[in-house]
N, C-alpha and C positions, 0 to 999 in steps of 0.2 A: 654366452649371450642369453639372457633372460628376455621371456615377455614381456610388453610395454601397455602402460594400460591405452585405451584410446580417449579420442578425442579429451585431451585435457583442457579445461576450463582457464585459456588467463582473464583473472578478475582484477582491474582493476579500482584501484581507492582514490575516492575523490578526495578534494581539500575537504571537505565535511565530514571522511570518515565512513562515508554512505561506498559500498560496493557496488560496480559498472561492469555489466558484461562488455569485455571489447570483441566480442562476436557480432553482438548489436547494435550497441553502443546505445542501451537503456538501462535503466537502474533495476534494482530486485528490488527496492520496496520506496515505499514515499518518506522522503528528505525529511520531510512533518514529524510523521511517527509513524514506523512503520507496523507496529503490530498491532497502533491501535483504527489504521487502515485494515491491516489485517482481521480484527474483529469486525470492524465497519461493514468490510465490503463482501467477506466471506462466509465469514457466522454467523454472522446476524441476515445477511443476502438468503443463505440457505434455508433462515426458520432453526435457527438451533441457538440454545438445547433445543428449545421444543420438539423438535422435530425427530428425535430420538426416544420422548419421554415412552415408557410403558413397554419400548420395544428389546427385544434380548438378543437382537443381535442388528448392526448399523454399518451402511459402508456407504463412505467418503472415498471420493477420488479427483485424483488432482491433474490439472496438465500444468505442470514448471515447478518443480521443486522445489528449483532455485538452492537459497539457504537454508530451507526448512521452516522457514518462518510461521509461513499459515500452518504446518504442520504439530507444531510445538503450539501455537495458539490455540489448536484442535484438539490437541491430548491436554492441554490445562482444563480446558473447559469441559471435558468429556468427563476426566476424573471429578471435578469438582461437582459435575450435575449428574451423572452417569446412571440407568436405570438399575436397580440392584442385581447383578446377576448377569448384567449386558456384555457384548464382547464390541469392541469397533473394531473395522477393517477397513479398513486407508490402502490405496494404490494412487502412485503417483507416478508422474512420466517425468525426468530431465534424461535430454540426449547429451549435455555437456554438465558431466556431475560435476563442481568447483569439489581443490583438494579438501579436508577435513580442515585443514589450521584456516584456512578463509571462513568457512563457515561457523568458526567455533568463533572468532573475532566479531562477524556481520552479527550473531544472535546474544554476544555480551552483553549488546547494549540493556537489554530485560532483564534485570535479575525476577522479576516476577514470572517467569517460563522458566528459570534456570532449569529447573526438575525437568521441563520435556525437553529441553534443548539438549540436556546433557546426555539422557537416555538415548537420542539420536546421534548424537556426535561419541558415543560409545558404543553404537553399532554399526559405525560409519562403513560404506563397503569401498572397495576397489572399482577404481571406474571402468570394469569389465562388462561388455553389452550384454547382460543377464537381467532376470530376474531377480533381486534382492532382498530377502525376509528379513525384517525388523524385529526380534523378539522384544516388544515392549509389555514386561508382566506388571511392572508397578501400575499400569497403566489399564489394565485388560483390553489388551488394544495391540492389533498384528498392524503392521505397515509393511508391505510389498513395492518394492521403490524397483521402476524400470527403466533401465539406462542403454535407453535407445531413443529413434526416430519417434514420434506422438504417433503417427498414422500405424508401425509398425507395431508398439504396445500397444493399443486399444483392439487390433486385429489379432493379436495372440494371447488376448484376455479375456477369461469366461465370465468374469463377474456381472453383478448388475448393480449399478450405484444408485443411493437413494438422494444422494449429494455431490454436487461439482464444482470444482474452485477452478475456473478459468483461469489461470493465471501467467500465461503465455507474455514474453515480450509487446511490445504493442504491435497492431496488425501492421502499423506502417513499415516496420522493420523485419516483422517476421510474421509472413502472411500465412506462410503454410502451419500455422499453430490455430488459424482460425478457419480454414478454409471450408467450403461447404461441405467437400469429403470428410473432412476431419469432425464438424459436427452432428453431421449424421451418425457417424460412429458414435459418437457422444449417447445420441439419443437411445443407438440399437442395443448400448450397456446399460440403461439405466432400469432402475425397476418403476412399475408404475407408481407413480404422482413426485417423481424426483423432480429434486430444486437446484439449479443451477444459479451461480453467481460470478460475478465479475466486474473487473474497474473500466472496462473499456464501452465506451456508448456509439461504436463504428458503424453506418448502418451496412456495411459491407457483415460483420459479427451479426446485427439484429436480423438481416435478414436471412444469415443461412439459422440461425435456432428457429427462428420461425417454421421454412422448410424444413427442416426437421422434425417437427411436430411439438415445438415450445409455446410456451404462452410468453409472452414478453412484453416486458415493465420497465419502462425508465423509472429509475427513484433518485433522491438526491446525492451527492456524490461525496468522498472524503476528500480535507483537504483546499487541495487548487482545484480538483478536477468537480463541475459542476452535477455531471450524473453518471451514474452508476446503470447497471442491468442486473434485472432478479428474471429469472425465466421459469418454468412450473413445465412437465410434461402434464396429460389427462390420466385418471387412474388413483385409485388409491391403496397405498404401502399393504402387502402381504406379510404373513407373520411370517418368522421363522422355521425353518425343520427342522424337530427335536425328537431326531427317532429313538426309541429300543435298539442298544445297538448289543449283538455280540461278536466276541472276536477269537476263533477259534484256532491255536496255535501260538505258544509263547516263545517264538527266538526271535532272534531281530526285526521280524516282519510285526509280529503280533505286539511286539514291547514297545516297539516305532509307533506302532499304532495307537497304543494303550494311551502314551504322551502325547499324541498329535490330539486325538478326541478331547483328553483332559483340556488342552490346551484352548480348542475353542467352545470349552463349557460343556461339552458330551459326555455321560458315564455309558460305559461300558462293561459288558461280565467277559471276563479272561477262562476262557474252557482252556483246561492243557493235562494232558495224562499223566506227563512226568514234572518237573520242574521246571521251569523255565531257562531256554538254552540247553535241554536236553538231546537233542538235535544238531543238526548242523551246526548250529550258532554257537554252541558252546566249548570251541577251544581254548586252550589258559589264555590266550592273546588274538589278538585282530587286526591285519593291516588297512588302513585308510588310503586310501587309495583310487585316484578314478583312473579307467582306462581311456586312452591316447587315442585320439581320431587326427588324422592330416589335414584334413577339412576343418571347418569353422559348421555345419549341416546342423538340425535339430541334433545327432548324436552326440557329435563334440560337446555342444551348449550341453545336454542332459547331463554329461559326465561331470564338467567342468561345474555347475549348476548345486549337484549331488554332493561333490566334495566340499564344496564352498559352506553349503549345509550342515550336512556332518558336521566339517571340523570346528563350527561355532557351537552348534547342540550336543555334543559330547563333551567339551568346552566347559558345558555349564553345570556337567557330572561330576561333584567332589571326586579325587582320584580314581579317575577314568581316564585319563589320558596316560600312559606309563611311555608315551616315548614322541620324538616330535623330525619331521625331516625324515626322507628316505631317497632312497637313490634307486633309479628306473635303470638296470643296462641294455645297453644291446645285446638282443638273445636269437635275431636272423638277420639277411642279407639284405635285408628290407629295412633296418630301423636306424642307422644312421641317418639318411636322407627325411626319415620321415620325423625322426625325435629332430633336426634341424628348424625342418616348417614348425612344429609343435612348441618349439621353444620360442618363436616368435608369434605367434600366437595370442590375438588381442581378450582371448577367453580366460588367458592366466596370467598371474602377476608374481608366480613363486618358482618359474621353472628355470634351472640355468644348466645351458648344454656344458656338459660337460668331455674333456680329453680322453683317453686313458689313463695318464698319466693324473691326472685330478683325479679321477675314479677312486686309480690306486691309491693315493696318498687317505683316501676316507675310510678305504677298506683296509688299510692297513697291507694289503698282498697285490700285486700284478694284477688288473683288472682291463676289460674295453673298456671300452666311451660311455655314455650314457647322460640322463636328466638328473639332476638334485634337485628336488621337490620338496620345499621348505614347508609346505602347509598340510603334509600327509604328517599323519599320525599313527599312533599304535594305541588299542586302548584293549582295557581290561573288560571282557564282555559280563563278565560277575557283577562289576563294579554298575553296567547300563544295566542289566537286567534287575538290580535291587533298586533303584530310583523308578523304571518306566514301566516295571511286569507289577504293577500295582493295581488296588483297588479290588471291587467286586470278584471273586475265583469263583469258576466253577470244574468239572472234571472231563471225562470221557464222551465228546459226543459222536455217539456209533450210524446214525443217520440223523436227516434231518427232514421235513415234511410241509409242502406248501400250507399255509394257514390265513385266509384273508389276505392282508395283505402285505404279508410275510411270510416269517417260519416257523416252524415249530420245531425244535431238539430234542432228538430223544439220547437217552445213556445208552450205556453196556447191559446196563440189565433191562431195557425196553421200559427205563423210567421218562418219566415228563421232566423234561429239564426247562423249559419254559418257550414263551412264543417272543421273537424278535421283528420287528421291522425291518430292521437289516442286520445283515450276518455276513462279518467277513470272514472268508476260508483263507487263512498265513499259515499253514501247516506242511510248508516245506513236501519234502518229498512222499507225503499222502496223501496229495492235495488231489488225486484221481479216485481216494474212499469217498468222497463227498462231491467232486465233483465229477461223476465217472466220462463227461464227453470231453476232458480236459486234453488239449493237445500238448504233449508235456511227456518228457523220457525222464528215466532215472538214472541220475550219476553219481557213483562212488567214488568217496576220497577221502584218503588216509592222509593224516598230518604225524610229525613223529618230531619229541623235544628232548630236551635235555634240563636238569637245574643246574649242570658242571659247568657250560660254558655258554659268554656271552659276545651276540655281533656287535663286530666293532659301529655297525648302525643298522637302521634296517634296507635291506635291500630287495628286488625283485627283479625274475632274471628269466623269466616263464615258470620260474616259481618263486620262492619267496624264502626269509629269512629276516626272522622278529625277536626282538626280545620278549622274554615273560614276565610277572608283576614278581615271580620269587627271584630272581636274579639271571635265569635262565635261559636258553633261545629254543623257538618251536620255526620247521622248516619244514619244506612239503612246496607243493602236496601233491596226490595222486590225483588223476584225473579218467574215472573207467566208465563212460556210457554204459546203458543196461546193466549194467552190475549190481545189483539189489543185497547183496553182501554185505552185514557189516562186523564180521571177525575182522581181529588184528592181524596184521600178517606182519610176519617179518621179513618177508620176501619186499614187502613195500617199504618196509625200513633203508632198506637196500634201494631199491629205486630211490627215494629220496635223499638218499645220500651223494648216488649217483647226477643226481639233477643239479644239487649244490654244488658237488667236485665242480663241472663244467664251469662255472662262475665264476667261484672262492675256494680254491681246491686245499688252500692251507687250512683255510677253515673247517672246510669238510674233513681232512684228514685227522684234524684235533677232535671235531667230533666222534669218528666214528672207531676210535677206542673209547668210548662213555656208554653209559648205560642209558639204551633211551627208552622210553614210555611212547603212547599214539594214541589213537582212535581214528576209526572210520563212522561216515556215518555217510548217510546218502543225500542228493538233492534233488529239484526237478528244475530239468531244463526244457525251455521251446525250441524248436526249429532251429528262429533267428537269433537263440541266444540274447535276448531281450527279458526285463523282468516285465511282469503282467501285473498291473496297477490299475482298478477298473472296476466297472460293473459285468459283470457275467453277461453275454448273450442270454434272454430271451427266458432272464432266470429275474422274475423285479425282485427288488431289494438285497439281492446277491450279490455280493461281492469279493474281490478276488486278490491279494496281497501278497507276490511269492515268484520262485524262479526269478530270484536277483544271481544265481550262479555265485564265483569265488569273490564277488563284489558287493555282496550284501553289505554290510555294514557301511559301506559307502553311501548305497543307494536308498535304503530303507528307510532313513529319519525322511526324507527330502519325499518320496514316492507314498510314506505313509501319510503325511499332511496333503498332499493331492489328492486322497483317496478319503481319507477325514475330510476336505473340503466338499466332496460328491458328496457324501453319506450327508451334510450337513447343507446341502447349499447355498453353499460359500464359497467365495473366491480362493481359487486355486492357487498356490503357488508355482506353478507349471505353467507357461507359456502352451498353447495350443498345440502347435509343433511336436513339442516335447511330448504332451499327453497323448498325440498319436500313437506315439514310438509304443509305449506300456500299454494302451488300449487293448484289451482281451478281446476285442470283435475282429480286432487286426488278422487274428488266428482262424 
């Protein structure tokens, strides 16, 4: 049984070819023409270009998706007039995403958007109620698309809009997309002197933006429809925040990071003692992988969230991905019933519970039950670390030192390594050299491989079994609180072998005549076992990247653009919820 996406979109096609919600029973765009409604009442409504000129970073947000339409009219126009150097940031709300082949048909009709329609319909997500990042680079332009209730996105979204494209069903039919709740929200997102627009002239609509604190304008309308609405809050647009950033610590946290910055226009200096991946992060191989909640709670989402991330931004890693599908078994008394609920689960669209008997036949040997997780990966950490551990290097920094209104670095030899605005500490299990009030243990764990022999897939079983990019399989691992160790032991060869037997005992026995190799290295963990993505208590401009546990690579692309999004402020990719969970104040 696999997971089902929710609420699926039937759209129906009218005799004209024009797409109809039959939720509603209204149209997505006007019969006329719909994008050049869409420039009409949206673009031109909001002051744009204009309204972007001279700024270096711009966010639009939308209520109704829809097809994409205003969407793709928004990145033509963006790229074509775009300030040099600008980044856009689009959020939009559809609770009922229509499948990807509908909306690749409804946005044919233009070949003059083809280029942003396709960009969209090639990042098309599963209609799983998340949060959904768009990497549009041709574009310099993020699109975060939220696929839930309007009232429940806008209340789990940090952002502030300098633009709004109303574009909700009509009030008649779907009132709660306009209701006074709903635009108040509107208002409490927006930055000051933001422009709203829209095709609907309801005064039930004119009067909640007003209460809200809008300026509102009848103008003339597209079309059949007579008038339109432009609405203005008071205030005027603030520039962007373009700090000194550095980022201390290069394994998956610090490289996450290095590309999340790039990504919305931020340079950054990379401090790292050793090489990057020198650390935890650096074993031959790494499984993708999010961990299992029974619940649907902020957790679930965060996991379900992080993988979905990942496995697109490693994705776009020339060979970095070396393996694709892995199989979750059951490893206590507890995870039949619970990999059941998880597999129906409206958070995932790649889970299928699996028999023993299915188990077996993937593993090749007698196996329990378990999930077959189509969308986990195995990637080569060499292969992220030479793409995203880029740019600016610096080396060793041994303290660091309040400086106005940041920090100052100093080296190993009590050199000046320069002053930062903000400085993130991603440095794994040191992260208490720098920051010594850090609530945070250290755990050791050994991994141990072989190049002789390889899993018939990869698996996880309370530990794990991956393939390697030389042909090989790495298995493990160790798991020893306080243990600041990091000699090889072959005593942990031995538990890890140990750990495998349980699983895949055919496989363990093949391995454990070979010759195998290992490393230890150590991590830090919290408490709640949560990784800490945030601003530092009571530290300004400090910040904190780290304690993602045996789930790093999972969580780190997705946690480092949240934390890029603070340092920058910009809209998060993290629903509010979610950024609780990683909050360092949490602790």
């Amino acid at each position: 049984m696999s997971g089902e996406a929710p609420n699926p979109t039937p759209v129906q096609w009218r005799a004209d070819g024009a797409p109809q919600s039959a939720l509603y029973g209204d149209v997505y765009f006007s019969s006329d023409d719909g994008l050049a409604e869409s420039r009409a009442v949206y673009l031109n409504g909001c002051g744009l270009p204009q309204g972007w000129a001279g700024r270096s970073s711009f966010t639009v947000a939308e209520l109704g998706f829809g097809t994409g339409l205003n969407i793709a009219a928004l990145l033509t126009l963006w790229r074509e007039t775009r300030p040099p150097g600008g980044h856009l940031h689009i959020f939009s709300v559809e609770a009922h995403l229509m499948p990807r082949d509908d909306a690749a048909r409804a946005l044919a009709r233009w070949p003059s958007i083809a280029p942003a329609a396709q960009a969209l319909l090639t990042a098309w997500p599963p209609a799983t109620p998340l949060f959904h990042r768009f990497d549009l680079l041709e574009f310099d332009a993020t699109l975060d698309l939220a696929v839930m209730d309007a009232a429940q996105a806008l209340a789990s979204w940090n952002g502030r809009a300098d633009a709004w494209l109303l574009d909700g069903f009509s009030p008649a039919l779907n009132p709660a997309m306009w209701s006074p709740e709903l635009m108040l929200a509107v208002a409490e997102r927006s930055a000051p002197g933001a422009r709203a627009a829209t095709f609907t002239v309801a005064g039930s609509v004119r009067q909640a933006l007003v209460d809200a604190g809008f300026a509102v304008e009848r103008c003339a309308g597209f079309g059949r429809k007579r008038q339109r609405l432009e609405a203005v809050l008071p205030g005027l647009p603030t520039s962007a925040n373009s700090p000194k950033v550095a980022v201390i610590g290069a394994g998956i946290a610090g490289a996450s990071l290095m590309r999340a910055l790039s990504a919305i226009g931020l340079q950054a200096v990379l401090f790292e003692t050793d090489a990057p991946g020198a650390g935890a992060s650096g074993n031959p191989a790494a499984l993708v992988m999010p961990g299992f909640d029974a619940g649907e709670g902020p957790r679930a989402r965060l996991f379900a969230h992080a993988q979905q991330r990942a496995t697109a931004l490693y994705g776009q890693v020339p060979c970095a991905v070396i393996g694709r599908g892995a199989l979750q078994l059951e490893a206590t008394e507890r995870d039949p019933a619970r990999f059941e609920k998880v597999a129906v689960s409206p958070l995932f669209v790649s889970l299928t519970r699996l028999s023993p008997q299915e188990s077996g036949a993937r593993l090749c040997e007698p196996a329990v039950g378990g999930l077959a997780i189509a969308d986990a990966i195995v990637v080569d950490p060499a292969a992220v670390f030479s793409a995203w551990a880029c740019g600016d290097r610096g080396g060793t920094v041994a303290d660091m030192r309040p400086d106005g209104a940041g920090w100052r670095l100093i080296g190993a030899e009590d050199q000046d390594l320069g002053a930062f605005e903000a400085v993130v500490l991603a440095t794994g299990a040191d992260l208490g050299g720098l920051w010594p009030g850090a609530t945070v243990q250290s755990v050791r764990g050994q991994a141990s491989w072989t190049a002789e022999a390889r899993p018939p897939m990869p698996a996880a079983f309370g530990g794990y079994v991956i393939p390697t990019p030389d042909g090989g399989l790495l298995f493990g691992a160790t798991h020893d609180r306080g243990d600041t160790d990091e000699t090889l032991r072959l005593a942990d060869h031995d538990r890890n072998l140990v750990l495998l037997a349980k699983s895949m005992p055919i496989l363990a026995a093949r391995v454990a005549s070979l010759p195998l190799q290992g490393r230890a290295r150590r991590r830090a963990a919290t408490p709640d076992r949560m990784p800490l993505a945030g601003a530092v208590p009571e530290k300004d401009g400090l910040y904190v990247l780290g304690c993602l546990g045996s789930r790093g690579f999972c969580t780190a692309p997705l946690l480092a653009e949240h934390l890029a999004a603070l340092i920058a402020d910009a809209p998060s990719p993290l629903p509010n919820d979610e950024a609780a969970l990683v909050d360092p104040a949490r602790l």
